[in-house]
N, C-alpha and C positions, 0 to 999 in steps of 0.2 A: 504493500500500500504506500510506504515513502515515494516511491519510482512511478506511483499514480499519480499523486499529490505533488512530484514537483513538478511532473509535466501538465498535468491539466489541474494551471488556478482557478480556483474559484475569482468568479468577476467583482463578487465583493471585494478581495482582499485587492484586485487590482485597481480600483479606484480608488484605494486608499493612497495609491503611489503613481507617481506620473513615470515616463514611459523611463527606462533605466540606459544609461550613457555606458558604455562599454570602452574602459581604458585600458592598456595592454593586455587586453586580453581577461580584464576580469569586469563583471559585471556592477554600477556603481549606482546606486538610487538616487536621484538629484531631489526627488520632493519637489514641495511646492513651494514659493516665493511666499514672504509677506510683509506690509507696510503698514507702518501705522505714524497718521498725521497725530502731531500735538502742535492743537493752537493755541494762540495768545487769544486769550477772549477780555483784553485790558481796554478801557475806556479808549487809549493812545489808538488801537487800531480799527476805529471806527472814524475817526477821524479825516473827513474828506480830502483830497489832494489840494493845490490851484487850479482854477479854473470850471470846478466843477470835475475834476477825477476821481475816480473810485477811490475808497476807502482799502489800505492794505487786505482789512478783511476779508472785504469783494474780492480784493483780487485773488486770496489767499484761497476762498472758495470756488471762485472760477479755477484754477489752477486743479483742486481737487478731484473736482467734476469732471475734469479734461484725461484726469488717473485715473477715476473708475471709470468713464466710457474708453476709455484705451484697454484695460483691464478687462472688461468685458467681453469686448472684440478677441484682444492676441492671445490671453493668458486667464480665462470665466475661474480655473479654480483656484488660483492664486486667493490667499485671506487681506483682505483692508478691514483697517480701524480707522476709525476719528475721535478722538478726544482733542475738548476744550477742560485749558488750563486757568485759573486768576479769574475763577467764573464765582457768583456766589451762590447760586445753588448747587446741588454735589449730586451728585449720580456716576457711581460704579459700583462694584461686586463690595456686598456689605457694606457701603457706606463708611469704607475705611477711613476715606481721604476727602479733607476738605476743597472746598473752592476744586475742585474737579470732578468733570464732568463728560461721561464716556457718552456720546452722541452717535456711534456708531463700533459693535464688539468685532472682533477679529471676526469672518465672517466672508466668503467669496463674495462680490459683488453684484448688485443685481439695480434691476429697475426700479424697485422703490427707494431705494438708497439713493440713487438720483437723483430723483425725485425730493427726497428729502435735503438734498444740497442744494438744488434748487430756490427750495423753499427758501435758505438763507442767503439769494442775494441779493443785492440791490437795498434800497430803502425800507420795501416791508419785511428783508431779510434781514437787516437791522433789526427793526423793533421787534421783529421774532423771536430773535436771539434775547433781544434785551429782556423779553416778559418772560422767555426759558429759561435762561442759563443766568444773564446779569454779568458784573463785573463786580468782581472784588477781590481779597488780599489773594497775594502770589507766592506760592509754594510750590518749585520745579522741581525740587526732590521728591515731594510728595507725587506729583506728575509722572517722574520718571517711571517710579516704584509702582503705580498702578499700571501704566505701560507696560512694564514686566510681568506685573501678575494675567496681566490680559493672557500671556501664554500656556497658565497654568493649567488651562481646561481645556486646550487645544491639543489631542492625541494622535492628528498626524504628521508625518514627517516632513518639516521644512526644512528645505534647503538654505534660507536667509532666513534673519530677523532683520530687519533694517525699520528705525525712526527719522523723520525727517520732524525739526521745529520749525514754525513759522512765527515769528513774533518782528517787530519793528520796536522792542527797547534791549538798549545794550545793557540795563543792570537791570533785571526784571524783580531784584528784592530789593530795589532802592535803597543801597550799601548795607542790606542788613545779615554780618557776615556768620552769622549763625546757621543761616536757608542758604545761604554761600556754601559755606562748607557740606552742609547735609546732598545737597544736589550733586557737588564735587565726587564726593563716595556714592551716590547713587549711578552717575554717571558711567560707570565702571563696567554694568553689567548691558549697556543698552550702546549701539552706535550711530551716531546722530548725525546727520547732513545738514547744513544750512546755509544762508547768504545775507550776512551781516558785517557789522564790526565786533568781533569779537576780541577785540584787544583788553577790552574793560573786565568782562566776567566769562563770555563761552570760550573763548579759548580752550577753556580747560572741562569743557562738556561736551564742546564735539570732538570724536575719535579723526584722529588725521586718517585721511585717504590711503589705499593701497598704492595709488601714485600720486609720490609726492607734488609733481608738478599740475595735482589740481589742488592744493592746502589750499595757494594763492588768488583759484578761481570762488573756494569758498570765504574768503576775507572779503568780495565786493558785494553790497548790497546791490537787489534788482529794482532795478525803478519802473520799468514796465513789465506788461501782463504776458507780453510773447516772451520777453525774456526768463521771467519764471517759471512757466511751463516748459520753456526747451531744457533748464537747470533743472525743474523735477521730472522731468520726462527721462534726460539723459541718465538720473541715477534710479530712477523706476524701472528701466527696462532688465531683464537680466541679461546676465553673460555666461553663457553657458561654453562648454567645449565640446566640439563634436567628438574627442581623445584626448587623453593625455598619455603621452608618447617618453621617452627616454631619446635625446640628439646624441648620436655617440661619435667624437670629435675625436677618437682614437683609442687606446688596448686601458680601459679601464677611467676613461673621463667622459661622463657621463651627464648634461645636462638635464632635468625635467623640461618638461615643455608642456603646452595646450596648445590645441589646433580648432579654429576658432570660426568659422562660419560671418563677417561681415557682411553679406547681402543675402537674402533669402527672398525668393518670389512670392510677392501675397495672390493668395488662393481663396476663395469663399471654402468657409469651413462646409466638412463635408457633412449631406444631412443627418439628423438624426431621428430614426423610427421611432414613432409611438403607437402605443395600443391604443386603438380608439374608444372603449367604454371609459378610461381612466387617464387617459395620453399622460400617462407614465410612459418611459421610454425600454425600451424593450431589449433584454438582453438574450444576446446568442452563444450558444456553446456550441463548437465542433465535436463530433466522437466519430468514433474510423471502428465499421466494423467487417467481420468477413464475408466475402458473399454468398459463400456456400452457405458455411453455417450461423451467421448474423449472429457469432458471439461479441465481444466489443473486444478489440485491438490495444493492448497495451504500447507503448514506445517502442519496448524490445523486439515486440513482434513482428514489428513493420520493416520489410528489407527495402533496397532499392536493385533494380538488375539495369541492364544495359544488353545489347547484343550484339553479339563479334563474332564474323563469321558461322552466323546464322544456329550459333549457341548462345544463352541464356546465361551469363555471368551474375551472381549473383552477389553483393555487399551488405555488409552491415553499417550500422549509422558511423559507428566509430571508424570504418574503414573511408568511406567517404569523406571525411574531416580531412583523416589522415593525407590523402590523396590532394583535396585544395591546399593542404600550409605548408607554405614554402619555409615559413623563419618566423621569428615569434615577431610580434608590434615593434614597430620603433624606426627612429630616425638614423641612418649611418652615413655619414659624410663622405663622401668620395674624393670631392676635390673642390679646387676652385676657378671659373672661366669671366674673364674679361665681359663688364653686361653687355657688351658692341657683339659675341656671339651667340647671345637671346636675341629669335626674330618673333615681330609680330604671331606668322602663322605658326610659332610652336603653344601659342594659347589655346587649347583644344577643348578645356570646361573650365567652370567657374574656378577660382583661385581661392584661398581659402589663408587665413591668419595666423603666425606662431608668435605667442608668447611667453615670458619662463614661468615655470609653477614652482612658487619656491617653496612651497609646504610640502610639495612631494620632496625634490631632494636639496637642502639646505648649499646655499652660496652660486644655484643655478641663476638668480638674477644676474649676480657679475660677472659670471662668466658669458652668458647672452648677451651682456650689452657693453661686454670686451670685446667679442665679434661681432655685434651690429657695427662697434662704432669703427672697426677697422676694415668690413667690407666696405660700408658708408667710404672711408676716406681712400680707399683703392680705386672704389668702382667696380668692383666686383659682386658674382654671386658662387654662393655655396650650391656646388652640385653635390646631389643624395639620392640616396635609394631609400625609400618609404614604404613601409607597410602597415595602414593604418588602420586597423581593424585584425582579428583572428580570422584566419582562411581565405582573409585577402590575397590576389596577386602583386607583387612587388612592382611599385611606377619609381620610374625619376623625378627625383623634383628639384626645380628650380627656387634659391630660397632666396629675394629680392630683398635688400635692404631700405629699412622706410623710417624717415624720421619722422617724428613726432612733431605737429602744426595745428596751430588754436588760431581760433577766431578773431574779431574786433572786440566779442566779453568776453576774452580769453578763459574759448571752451573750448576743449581739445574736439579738432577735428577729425584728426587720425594720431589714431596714437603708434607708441616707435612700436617696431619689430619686425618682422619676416614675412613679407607676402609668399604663397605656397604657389607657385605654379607647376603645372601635372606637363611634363613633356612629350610629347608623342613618341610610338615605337614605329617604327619603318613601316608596317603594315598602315597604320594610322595616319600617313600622308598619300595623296594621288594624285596623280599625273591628267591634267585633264588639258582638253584641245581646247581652248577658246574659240568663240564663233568668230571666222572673219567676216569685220563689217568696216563701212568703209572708215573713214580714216579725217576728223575733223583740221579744218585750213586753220591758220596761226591766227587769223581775226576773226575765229567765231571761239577759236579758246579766249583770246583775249578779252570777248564780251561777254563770255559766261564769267571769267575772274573778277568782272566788276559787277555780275550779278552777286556771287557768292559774297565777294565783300561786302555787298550794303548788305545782305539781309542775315550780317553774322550779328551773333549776340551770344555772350556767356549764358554756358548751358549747368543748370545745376540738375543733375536725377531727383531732388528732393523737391522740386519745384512743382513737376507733372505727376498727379496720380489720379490713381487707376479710376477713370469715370464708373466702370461699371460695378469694382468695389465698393464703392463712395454711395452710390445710390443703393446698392444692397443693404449696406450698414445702414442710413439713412430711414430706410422703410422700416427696419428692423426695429430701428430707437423710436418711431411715430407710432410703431407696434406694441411699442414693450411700456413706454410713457404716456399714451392716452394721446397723441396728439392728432388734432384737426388732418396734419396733411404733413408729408415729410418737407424736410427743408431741402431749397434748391441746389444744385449740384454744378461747380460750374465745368464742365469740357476744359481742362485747360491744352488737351492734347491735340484738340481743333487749330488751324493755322487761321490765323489773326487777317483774315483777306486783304480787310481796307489798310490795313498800315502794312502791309507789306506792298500792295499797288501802291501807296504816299511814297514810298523809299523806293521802289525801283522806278515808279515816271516812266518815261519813255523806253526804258534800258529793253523790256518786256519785246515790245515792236519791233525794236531795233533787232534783237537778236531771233525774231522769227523772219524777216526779211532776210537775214544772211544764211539761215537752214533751209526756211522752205520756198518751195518754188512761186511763183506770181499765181493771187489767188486760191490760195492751196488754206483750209479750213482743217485743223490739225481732229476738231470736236466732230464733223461729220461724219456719218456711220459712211462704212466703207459700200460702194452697188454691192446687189446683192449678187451672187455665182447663178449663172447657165444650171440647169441640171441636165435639160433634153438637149439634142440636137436636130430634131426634125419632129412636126404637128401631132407622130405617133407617141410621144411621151418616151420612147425608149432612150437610154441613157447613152451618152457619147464612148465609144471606147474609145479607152488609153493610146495613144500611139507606142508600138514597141520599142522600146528604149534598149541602144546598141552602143554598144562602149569598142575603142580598139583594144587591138592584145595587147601591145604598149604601155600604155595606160591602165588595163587591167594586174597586169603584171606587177607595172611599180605597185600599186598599191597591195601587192600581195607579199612583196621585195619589206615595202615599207611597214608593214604591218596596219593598215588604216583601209580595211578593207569593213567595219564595223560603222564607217562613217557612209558608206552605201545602203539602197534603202533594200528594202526585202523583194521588192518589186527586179529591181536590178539588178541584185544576187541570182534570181532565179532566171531572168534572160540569157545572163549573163554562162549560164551555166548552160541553159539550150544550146547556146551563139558557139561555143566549145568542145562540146560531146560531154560535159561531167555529170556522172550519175550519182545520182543522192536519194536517198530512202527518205529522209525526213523534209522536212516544210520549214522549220524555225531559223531562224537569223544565225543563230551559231551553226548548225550544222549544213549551211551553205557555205559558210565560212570554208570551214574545216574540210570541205571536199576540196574547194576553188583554190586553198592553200596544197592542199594534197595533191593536186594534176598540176598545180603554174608556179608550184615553189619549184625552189633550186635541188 
């Protein structure tokens, strides 16, 4: 029964845990994510901007709002919390802790939680707040400490904790260093992100980052609402590894590493079946049984055959592993090549992230970023053999060195390390004929170069998305929130007509006067084809198409006998005396090579 029970889990136990990351070869659970906001609910952050801008709070709960419909969307079973801090009335678990106030418990996301953030923003989100919650004295220790217990009743496995604080005062106990210290020692068991001046008091409440070169992004205060959400967005997201690998740099030096997935194509999630008396969602179990005797199939029972030479070979599961694994996981350095002999077409899939894991093997950071920084200063890359997965086959990889570059709020744009690129093997390139066509004159290149120049403009990928994911999600949220009608969706991947006719002018004109002929209408459907050739409807035959031996010849010499049509293969063969049993394009081939090769 062990050998039933490890291979067929029950679907309970798997939703307990989300899909498991496989590094060198052993199997690792990564769990779920979870985040829990603590706000400042102080009189200060109601406080309207100049000019009539939103109060930090506003903005603090638009920001929120923005995490759990995100949340929703990428990552539904991930836990969010919200707690309000310096509140005067108290709501959490037993009413431990004063002036705090749990508004939302560790808990997946959903539509009424929305809905309930909703409710607090703007002006009647104001006085909402004010007749709920209130404002009054500040105890961030005590804050911290119900934070933590939020996780006491949470039994499944999380891969994070992570706290983010939002507050707009730099001494939030108004120099009273008693609630100073206590939050100090609270501080200890919780890690906190945020974006202030914390020179005065958080300095020493939030946990420095795992890279150092964002401490300094979190020392700036945000003064707008895009910019808060891209700074909580960027630490809400996770960061997973698709491996953790071993780079092995020679006979017993051995770097840790993660290989790391930067772009991933968004997809509509895939549906899910419900029962319709109850539309609960409906789970499936596979079981394998015999056909004769329809007893049920254990693992061991199940072989795999193949056949060779018209015998029936037959393996077992452990023979088949055996047979795919070339060498266990891991990275091994081959050498090193000049980047001028990486070309464009040895890009053949996506490229993928390395960087060091130092909790696996302790002082891999500096030895990774001794050789980032020395390929960096060569211009070189690390050639390797990569095996990233068990019973994977072994690829080359190319490891591209990439420095680390932040924004204008100095937020890291790319961070340092190793781009993975997969190089092709000899089979994986082809030789292909290009079509000859004719051959554009030096004044219609030159006016298509002053087309492309007006209508260039810096192109960001994060600019254009996916219209039809936009409206999916869209209809989802007017589903899920009660709304009238979804909100509008704009095309940004539609080309902009009139401003592109404003910048090219005349250029358009000009440059179909020099292609096409006088009067020539590029939009007009093409006359339509003859099909008859005389009043009886019968259809025209083909005229027989005759090639010389010459010219048959070479092309038999040349090997480009596949660029003839099937039509003329088989004249062709008449026109000669070659006899051929079959009809198909290769095996005209291979007769007409067989009688006129050498």
């Amino acid at each position: 029964m062990a050998e039933w029970t490890a291979y067929y889990k029950n679907e309970d136990e798997e939703e307990e845990q989300d899909e498991g990351e496989q590094t060198g070869g052993d199997y690792k659970l990564s769990g779920r994510d979870s985040l829990v906001f603590l706000v400042d609910a102080s009189k200060e952050m109601f406080i309207k901007g100049e000019d009539g801008q939103p109060s930090n709070f506003d903005i603090t709960m638009q920001a929120v709002r923005s995490v759990y419909t995100s949340k929703i969307i990428s990552s539904y079973r991930d836990l969010v919390a919200l707690v309000f801090y310096g509140t005067e009335q108290s709501k959490n678990p037993r009413n431990s802790f004063k002036h705090v106030y749990v508004y939302h418990d560790l808990d997946e996301p959903g539509a009424k939680r929305v809905q309930d953030v909703d409710a607090l923003r703007g002006e009647k989100g104001a006085q909402l707040a004010a007749e709920t919650m209130g404002s009054g004295e500040t105890s961030l220790g005590d804050a911290l400490w119900c934070c933590a217990n939020l996780y006491n009743d949470i039994k499944l496995r999380l891969s994070h904790k992570r706290l983010m604080i939002f507050t707009c005062r730099d001494e939030p106990h108004g120099g009273d260093s008693a609630k100073d210290r206590q939050a100090r020692t609270k501080a200890s068991d919780l890690k906190e992100t945020g974006g202030f001046d914390v020179s005065s008091f958080f300095r020493d409440i939030v946990s420095p980052p795992e890279d150092e070169s964002e401490l300094e992004m979190q020392l700036q205060p945000c003064d707008k609402l895009e910019d808060l959400k891209k700074r909580v967005n960027a630490k809400e997201l996770k960061k997973r590894t698709l491996a953790r690998l071993n780079l092995c740099l020679g006979e017993g030096v051995n770097v840790a590493v993660g290989i790391y997935a930067t772009a991933v194509a968004a997809r509509k999630p895939a549906p899910v079946k419900l029962y319709r008396e109850t539309n609960e969602p409906v789970r499936s179990k596979t079981r394998t049984f015999h056909t004769q005797t329809g007893s049920l199939l254990l693992p061991s029972e199940i072989k795999k055959a193949q056949v060779y030479g018209k015998k029936q070979i037959v393996m077992e599961r452990d023979e088949v592993d055996a047979i795919k694994r070339f060498e266990d996981p891991g990275l091994f350095l081959i050498g090193f090549k000049p980047m001028e002999r990486l070309k464009i077409h040895h890009h053949i899939r996506p490229a993928t992230f390395l960087y060091p894991e130092e909790d696996e093997v302790k002082g891999s950071a500096c030895l990774f970023s001794a050789l980032l920084t020395k390929c960096s200063e060569r211009n070189v890359f690390a050639l390797c053999r990569c095996v990233s997965r068990r019973n994977y086959p072994p690829r080359f990889v190319a490891l591209v060195p990439q420095k680390e570059e932040v924004d204008e709020g100095k937020v890291q744009s790319a961070p340092p390390g190793f781009n993975v690129i997969y190089l092709p093997y000899a089979d994986d390139l082809r030789t292909l004929d290009p079509p000859q066509c004719p051959s554009a004159s030096q004044v219609q290149v030159d006016k298509m170069k002053e087309i492309v120049s007006k209508l260039r403009f810096k192109y960001r990928s994060e600019a254009f998305e996916n219209p039809v994911l936009q409206q999916h999600f869209r209809n989802l949220e007017a589903l899920a929130l009660d709304m009238m009608a979804p909100e509008d969706t704009e095309d940004l991947i539609m080309p902009k007509v009139d401003q592109i006719d404003h910048r090219l002018g005349p250029l358009v004109q000009e440059f179909k006067d020099l292609v096409y002929p006088a009067n020539y209408n590029p939009e007009s459907k093409p006359a339509a084809k003859r099909k008859t050739a005389d009043a009886g409807g019968r259809a025209e035959k083909k005229p027989k198409v005759e090639m010389p031996e010459d010219e048959l010849r070479a092309h038999v010499q040349n090997g480009t006998l596949g660029k003839l049509t099937v039509p003329v293969l088989k004249e062709a063969c008449k026109q000669f005396g070659v006899r051929t049993t079959g009809t198909k394009k290769q095996e005209l081939i291979d007769a007409l090579t067989a009688q006129l090769g050498p």
